[in-house]
N, C-alpha and C positions, 0 to 999 in steps of 0.2 A: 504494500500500500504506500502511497507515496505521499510526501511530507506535505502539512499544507501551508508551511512557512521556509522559504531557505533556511540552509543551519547556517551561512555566513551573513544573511541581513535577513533578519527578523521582522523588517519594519519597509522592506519592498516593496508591499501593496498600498502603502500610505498615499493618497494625493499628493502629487507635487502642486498640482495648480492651486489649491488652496490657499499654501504659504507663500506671504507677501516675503521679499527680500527684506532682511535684517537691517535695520541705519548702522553705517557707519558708527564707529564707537571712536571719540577723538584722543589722540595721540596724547598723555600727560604732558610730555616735554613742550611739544611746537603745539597741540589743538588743533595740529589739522585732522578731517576725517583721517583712519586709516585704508589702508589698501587691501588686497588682496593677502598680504602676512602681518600679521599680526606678533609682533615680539613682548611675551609676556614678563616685564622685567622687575624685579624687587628693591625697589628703591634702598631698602638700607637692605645691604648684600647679606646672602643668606650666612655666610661665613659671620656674621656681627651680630644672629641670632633674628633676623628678618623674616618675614613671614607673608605681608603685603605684597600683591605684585598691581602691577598696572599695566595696561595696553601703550606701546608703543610702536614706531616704526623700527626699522632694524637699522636706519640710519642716526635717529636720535640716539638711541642706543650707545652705539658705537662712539659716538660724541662724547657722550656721559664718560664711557670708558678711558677716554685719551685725554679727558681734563682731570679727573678727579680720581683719585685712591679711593681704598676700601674704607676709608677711615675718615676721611670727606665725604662720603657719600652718604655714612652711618649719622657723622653729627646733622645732617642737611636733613635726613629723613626725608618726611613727606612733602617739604617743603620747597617747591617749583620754585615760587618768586626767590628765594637762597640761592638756587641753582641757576636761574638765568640772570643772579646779579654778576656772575663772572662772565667779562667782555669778551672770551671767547665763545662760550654756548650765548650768551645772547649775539653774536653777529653772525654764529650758523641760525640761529632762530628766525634772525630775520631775512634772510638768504634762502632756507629752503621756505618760508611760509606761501609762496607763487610756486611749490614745484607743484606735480603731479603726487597724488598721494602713495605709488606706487612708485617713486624714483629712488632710486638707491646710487651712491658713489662711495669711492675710496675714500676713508678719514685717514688725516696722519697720524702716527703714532704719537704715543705720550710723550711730552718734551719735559725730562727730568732734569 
């Protein structure tokens, strides 16, 4: 007798037409919509006993990485306006806020 639900999607028969597309969920760092990836990041690194994460792009991300240590990151917490009072994330902030929400480039490395 034959199964009346796949064993690898249980949930195949659902309507797709039904569900409306999801909004956009905005970026912590920049507030633009995000894209198509979604990078789920922890504002004070899980290494510092973090647990929070927030939706980001994979480019803000990477930002955050190249400015700030683990230990910068931890005292800033949840606190955005902290993090774009330093003139390098705020002059990528205001730089990618015209991209596309799906653009992605190479950041430079940390300058120690």
């Amino acid at each position: 007798m034959a199964r009346k639900h796949s064993r690898h999607d249980p949930y195949d028969d659902r309507d797709q037409e039904d569900e409306a597309p999801a909004a956009p969920v905005p970026c912590w760092l920049c507030g633009r919509p995000t894209g198509k990836t979604i990078i789920w990041h922890h504002p004070v690194p899980k290494s510092r006993g973090g647990r929070d994460v927030v939706p980001m792009h994979s480019i803000c991300q990477q930002t955050l990485m190249a400015n700030f240590t683990n230990s910068e990151l931890q005292r800033h917490g949840m606190d955005v306006e902290g993090l774009l009072l330093n003139p390098n994330v705020r002059k990528f902030v205001d730089w990618v806020a015209k991209k596309d929400p799906d653009f992605t480039a190479t950041i430079a490395k940390k300058q120690r």
